[in-house]
C-alpha positions, -999 to +999 in steps of 0.1 A: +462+645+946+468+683+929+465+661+894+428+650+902+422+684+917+427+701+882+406+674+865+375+679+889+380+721+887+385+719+849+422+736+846+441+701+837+464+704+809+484+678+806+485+651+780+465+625+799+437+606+777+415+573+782+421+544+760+399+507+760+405+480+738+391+447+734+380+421+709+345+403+704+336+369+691+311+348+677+311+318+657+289+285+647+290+257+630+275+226+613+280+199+602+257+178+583+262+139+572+238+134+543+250+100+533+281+076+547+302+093+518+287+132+517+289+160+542+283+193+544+298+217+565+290+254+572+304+285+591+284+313+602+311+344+624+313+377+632+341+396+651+351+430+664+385+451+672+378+479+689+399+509+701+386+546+719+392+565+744+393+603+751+413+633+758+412+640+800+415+679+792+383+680+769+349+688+777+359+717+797+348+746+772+383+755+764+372+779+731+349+798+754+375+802+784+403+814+759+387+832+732+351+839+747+333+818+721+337+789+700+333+810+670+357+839+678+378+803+684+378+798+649+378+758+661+355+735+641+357+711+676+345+727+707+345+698+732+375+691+729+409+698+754+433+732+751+455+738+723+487+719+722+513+737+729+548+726+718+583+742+728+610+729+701+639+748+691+651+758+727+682+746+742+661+740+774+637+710+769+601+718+779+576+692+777+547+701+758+512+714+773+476+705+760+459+679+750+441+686+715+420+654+712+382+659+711+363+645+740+354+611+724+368+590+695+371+555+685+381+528+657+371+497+651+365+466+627+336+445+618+339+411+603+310+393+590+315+361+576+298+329+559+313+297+544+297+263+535+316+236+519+304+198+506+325+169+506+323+138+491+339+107+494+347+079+463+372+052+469+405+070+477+397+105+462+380+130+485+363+161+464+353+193+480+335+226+468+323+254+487+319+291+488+330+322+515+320+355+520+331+385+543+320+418+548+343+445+567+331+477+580+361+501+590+347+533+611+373+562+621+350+581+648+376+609+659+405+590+675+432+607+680+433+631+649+457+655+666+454+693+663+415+694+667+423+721+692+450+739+673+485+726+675+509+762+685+549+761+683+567+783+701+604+787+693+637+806+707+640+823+678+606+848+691+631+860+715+669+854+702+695+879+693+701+887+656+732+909+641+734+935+620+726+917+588+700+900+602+711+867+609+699+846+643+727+843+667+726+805+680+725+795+715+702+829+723+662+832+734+645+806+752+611+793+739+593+792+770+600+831+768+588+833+741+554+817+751+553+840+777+553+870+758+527+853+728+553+852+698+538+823+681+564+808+657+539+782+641+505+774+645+476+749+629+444+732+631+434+698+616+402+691+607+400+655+601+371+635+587+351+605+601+352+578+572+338+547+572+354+515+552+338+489+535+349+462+519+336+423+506+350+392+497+335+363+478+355+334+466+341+301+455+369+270+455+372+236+448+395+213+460+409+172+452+423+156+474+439+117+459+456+091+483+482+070+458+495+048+484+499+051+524+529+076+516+518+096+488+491+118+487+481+142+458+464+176+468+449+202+441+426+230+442+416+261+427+407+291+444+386+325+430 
């Protein structure tokens, strides 16, 4: 179709973009009986959410195409799609062109974690201690930071009608028009980091557990 005729010639600029998601898991555990009235019990886990994707547009030299070279570009990002390009204001509504996304970006989450316990057993009281730990790592790789192209808006008020005083007369100029002769009303660039998160968690904990009768039972527990 004409849409995957653009993509394969470079010229698509539409709003299209890739996106995968999807979790990963792994987790063990063990349990050892020491004696008929201690046990231990351990936890060893690690887990991912990830999300990326990438703009359809990019990769297609856009800053040399436009502007000759990335440099006369002024764009930090030069793999990624054409500028957006935005029509508000018009009493015509345009859908937007471009998508500014560079080529490739992504998020995620990283969860490692540990946790023993011991438990032991004494007439009706059952006593627990124990430890856990966790470790997050938070990357922001590019994903969808908007603007790494250049984000331009243009408005009817390029091409409207304005008195003698100066004042804009509503319901005149059309943004599109205004596009087509270059009056830019608004323009930007973003240029976003890439930080990476981290963050740990320990807490130690003890726990008592008392059975009063077959209806009553007394719980308490403390928690760092």
């Amino acid at each position: 179709d004409e849409e995957r005729v653009l993509l394969a010639t470079g010229k698509y600029i539409g709003e299209g973009f890739t996106q995968r998601i999807y979790t990963s898991h792994a987790h063990t555990q063990w349990d050892w009986i020491i004696s008929n009235n201690l046990m231990s019990h351990s936890v060893v886990a690690w887990d991912r959410w990830y999300m990326g994707g990438a703009s359809l547009s990019s990769g297609a030299n856009w800053p040399e195409r436009m502007w000759g070279s990335q440099q006369q570009s002024g764009l930090v990002i030069g793999d990624a799609g054409p500028p957006r390009m935005a029509f508000p204001g018009s009493p015509i509504p345009y859908n937007a062109l471009g998508q500014d996304w560079p080529s490739f970006g992504f998020e995620k989450n990283d969860r490692w974690q540990f946790s023993t316990d011991l438990a032991w057993i004494k007439g009706r009281g059952t006593y627990k201690v124990g430890f856990e730990y966790r470790h997050h790592k938070f990357p922001h790789k590019g994903w969808n930071p908007g603007a790494a192209a250049g984000n331009h808006d243009f408005n009817r008020l390029g091409t409207g009608g304005y008195d003698a005083a100066g004042n804009n007369l509503t319901q005149t100029g059309d943004a599109f028009a205004s596009f087509l002769l270059g009056q830019v009303h608004a323009a930007n660039q973003v240029i976003y980091a890439q930080p990476t998160w981290f963050e740990s968690y320990f807490s130690p904990w003890i726990n008592a557990e008392f059975k009063l009768n077959s209806r009553l039972t007394v719980n308490a527990g403390l928690r760092l």
